[in-house]
C-alpha positions as a Python dict, from the first residue, in 0.01 Angstrom:
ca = {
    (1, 'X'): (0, 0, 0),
    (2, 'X'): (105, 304, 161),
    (3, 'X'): (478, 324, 109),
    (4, 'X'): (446, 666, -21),
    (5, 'X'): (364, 782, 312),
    (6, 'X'): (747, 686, 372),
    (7, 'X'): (860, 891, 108),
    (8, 'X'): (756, 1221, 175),
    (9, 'X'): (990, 1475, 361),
    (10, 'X'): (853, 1656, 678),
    (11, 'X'): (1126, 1919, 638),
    (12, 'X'): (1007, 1987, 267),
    (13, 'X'): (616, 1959, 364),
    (14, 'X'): (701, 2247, 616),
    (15, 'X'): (935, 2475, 402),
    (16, 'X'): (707, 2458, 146),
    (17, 'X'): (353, 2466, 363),
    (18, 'X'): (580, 2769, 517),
    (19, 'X'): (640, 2939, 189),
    (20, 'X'): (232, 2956, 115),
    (21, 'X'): (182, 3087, 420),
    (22, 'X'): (382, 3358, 367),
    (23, 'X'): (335, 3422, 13),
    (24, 'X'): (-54, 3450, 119),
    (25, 'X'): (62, 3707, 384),
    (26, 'X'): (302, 3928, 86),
    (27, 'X'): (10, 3935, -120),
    (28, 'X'): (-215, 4097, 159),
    (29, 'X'): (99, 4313, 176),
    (30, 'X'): (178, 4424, -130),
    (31, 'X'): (-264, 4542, -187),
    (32, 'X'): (-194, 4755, 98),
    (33, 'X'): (-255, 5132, 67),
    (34, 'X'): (72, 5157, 215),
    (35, 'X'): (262, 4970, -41),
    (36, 'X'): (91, 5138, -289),
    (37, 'X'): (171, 5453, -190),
    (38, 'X'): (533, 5320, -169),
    (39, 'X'): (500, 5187, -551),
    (40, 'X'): (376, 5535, -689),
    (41, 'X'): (647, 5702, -493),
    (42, 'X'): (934, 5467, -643),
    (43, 'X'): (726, 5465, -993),
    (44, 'X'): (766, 5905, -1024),
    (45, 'X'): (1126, 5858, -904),
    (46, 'X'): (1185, 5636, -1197),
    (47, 'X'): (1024, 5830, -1428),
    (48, 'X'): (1221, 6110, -1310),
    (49, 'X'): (1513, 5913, -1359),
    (50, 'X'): (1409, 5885, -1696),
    (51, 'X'): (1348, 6193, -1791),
    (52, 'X'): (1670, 6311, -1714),
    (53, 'X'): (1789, 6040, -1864),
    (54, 'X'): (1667, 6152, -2168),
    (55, 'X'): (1765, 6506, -2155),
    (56, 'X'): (2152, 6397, -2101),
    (57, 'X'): (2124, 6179, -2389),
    (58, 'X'): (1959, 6405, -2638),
    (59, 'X'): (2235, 6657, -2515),
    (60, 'X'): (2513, 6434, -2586),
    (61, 'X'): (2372, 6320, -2946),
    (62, 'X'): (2328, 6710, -3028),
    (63, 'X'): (2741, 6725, -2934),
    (64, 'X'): (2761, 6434, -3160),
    (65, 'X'): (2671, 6552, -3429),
    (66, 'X'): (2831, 6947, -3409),
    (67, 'X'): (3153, 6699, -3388),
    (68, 'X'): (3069, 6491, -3636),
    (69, 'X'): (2952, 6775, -3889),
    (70, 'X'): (3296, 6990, -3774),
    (71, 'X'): (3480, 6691, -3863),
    (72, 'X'): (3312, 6680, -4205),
    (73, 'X'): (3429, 7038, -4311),
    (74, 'X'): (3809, 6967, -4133),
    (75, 'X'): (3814, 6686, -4418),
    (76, 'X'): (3675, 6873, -4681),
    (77, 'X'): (3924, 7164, -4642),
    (78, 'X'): (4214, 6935, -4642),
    (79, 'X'): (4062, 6781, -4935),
    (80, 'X'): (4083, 7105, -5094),
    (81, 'X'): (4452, 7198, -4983),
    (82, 'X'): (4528, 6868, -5071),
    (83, 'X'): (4365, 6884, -5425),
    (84, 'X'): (4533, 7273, -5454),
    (85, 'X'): (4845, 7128, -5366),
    (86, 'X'): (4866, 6847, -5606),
    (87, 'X'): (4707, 7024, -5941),
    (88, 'X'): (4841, 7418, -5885),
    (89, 'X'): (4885, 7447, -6259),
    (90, 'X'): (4461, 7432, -6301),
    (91, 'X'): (4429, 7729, -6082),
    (92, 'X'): (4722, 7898, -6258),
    (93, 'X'): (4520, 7862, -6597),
    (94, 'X'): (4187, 7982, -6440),
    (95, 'X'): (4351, 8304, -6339),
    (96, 'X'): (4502, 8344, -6675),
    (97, 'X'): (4194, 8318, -6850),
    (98, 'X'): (4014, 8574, -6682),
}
């Protein structure tokens, strides 16, 4: 009738009756002004983090894109050479006409 009495594990039972006792003790821990003031202090450090963060990657799009739009005009004026090199009789009649 009371073979589960033989079944339980002391060493379990006291791990885990261990564990509550001190989870109960973190969470009188962790309401503490103390640990509070702790959390703020790590919270504004992140949010500085953040906010330079921020400001590095808003500065590196910006470069971004003065690349990307220099790139833009490189190809366009090559386009043109390119285009001035293959049809030089076109501009040769524009300059006639006038």
């Amino acid at each position: 009738m009371f073979n589960w009495v033989e079944k339980i594990d002391a060493k379990k039972c006291g791990i885990f009756a261990a564990g509550v006792a001190f989870g109960s003790a973190g969470f009188k821990l962790l309401g503490s002004k103390d640990a509070k003031r702790f959390y703020a202090g790590c919270t504004a450090a992140v949010l500085r983090a953040k906010k330079f963060v921020m400001k590095t990657a808003t500065n590196i799009q910006e470069n971004a894109e003065d690349i990307y739009a220099e790139a833009q005009q490189i190809n366009e004026e090559l386009a043109e050479e390119e285009f001035e090199e293959d049809f030089p009789e076109k501009e040769e009649e524009e300059s006639s006409d006038n």
